[in-house]
C-alpha positions in Angstrom: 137.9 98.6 87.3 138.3 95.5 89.4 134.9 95.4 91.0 134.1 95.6 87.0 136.1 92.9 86.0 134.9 90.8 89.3 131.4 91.1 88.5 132.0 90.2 84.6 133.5 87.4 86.4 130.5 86.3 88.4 128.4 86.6 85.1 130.9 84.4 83.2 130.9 81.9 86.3 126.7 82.1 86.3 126.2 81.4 82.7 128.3 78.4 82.6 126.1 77.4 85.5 123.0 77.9 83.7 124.4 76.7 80.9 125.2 73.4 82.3 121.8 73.5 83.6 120.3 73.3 80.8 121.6 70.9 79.0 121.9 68.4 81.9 118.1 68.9 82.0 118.4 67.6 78.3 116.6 71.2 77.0 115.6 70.7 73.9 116.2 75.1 73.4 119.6 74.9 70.8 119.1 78.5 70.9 119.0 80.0 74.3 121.6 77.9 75.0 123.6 79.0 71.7 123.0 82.5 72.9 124.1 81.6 76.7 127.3 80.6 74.9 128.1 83.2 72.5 127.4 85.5 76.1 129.6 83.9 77.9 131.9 83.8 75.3 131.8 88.2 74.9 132.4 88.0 79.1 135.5 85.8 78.1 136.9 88.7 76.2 136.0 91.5 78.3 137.5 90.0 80.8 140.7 89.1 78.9 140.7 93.1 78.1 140.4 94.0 81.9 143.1 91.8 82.8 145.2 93.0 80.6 144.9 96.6 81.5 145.2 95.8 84.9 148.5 93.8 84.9 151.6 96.3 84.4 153.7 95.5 81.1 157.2 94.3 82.3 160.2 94.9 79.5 162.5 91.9 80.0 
């Protein structure tokens, strides 16, 4: 599960790349950038999930 949850956050880290890419090229593609977005926003989440399983629940 970790070497899941460390490539989901390579993925996360290269979208925002390319994401930043393209709109500092001034892409005129709402879309694919849209879609890079909602993408990297599902990675956000599954990654959320993963580190939550992974870190033991502690009763205070």
């Amino acid at each position: 599960m970790r070497k899941r949850l460390a490539a989901l956050r390579i993925e996360h880290r290269d979208l925002d790349a390319a994401i930043d890419a393209l709109t500092g090229a001034g892409s005129q593609d709402q879309l694919q950038i849209a879609r890079l977005k909602k993408r990297k926003l599902l990675l956000k989440d599954q990654i959320a999930i993963f580190e939550d399983y992974l870190t033991p629940d502690i009763i205070a």
